[in-house]
N, C-alpha and C positions, 0 to 999 in steps of 0.2 A: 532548811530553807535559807537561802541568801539573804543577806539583810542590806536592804539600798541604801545608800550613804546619799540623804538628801540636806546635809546640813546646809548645803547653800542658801537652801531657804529658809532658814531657821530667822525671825525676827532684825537680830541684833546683826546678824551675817549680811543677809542680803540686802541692808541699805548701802553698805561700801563698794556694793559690785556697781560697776557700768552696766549700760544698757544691754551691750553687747554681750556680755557676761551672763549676764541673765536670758538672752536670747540662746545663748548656746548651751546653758545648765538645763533647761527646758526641751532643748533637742533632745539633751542625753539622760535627761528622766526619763525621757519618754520610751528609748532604747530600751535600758535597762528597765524597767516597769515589764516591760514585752519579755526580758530575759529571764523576769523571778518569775511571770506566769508559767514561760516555761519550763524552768528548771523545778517548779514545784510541781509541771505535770509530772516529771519526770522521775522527782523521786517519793509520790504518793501522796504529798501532804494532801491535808484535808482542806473540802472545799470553805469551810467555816478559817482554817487562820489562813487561808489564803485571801481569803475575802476582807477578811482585819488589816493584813498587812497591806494590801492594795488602797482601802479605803484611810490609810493612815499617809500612805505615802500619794493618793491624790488631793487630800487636804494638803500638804505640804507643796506639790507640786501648784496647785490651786494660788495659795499665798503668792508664790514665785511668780505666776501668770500676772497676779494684780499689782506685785512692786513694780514689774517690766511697764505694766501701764500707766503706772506712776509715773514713774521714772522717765519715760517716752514725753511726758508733759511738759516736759521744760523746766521753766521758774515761774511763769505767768508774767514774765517784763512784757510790756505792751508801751514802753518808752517814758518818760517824765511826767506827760499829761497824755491825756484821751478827754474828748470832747463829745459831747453831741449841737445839739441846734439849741436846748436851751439851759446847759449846763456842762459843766468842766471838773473833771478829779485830776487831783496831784498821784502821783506813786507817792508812798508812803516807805520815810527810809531804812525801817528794819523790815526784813521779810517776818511772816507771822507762819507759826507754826501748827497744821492741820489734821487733826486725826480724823481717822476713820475705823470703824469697827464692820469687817466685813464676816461671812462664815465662815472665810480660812484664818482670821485674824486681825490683829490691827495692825495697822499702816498709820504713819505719818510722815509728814515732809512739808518744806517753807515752801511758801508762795510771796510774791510779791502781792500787794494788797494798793487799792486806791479809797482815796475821799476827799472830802471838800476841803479838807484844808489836815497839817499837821496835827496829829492828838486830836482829831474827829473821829465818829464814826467810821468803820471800815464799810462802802460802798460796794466795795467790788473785789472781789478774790475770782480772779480769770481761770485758774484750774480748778478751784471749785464750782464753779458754775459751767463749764467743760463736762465734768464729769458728772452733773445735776448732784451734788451733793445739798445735803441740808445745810442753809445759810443763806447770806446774798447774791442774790443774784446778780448775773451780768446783763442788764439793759439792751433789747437788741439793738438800739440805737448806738452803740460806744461801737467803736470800731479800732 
């Protein structure tokens, strides 16, 4: 049986790729994914480690899909200040650092964050509340 080289996805790997890198390492999972099916019709294996190997390298490919959408997010700058009608947050000037624990793995990455002032409360993390993660939320009112 061939064995897919999906280390692209591997954690520590695929946060130094670009978007685009990751858009095309996903093309060519998906190729080769198609090529081990059938190279293992081809030379008998069994349906049980074809079925391992598949499901090992679509959790891997799976990760790679959600760093792309990560990644695809930006930084969450939404400029110096954001206001509504009865209140105003500052960007806040180190970005803060976000994980996530999904079934292909964990992800993290900086977001820009807002609040009412310096060493307040964080208010507002824009790609996490993008992506409805657990935490604060983004006010539909900010804009």
């Amino acid at each position: 049986m061939k064995i897919l080289d999906l280390s692209t996805f591997d954690n520590h790997f695929s946060d130094a790729l670009s978007a685009e890198q990751l858009k095309n390492s996903l093309v060519e999972s998906g190729a080769h994914l198609r090529d081990l099916v059938v190279s293992s019709a081809n030379d008998g294996n069994s349906f049980g480690q074809v079925e391992r190997t598949v499901f090992q390298a679509l959790k891997k490919i799976g990760f790679g899909a959600m760093a792309l959408l990560i990644k695809l997010q930006g930084d969450g700058d939404m400029g110096h200040k954001i206001a509504s009608a009865d209140r105003s947050l500052s960007k806040n000037p180190n970005p803060s650092v976000t994980r996530i624990r999904s079934i292909f793995g964990e992800h993290s990455f900086q977001e820009c964050t807002y609040g009412t002032g310096i060493n307040k409360k964080i208010d507002l993390r824009p790609i996490s509340a993008r992506l409805d993660l657990p935490g604060p939320r983004m006010v539909k009112e900010f804009h």
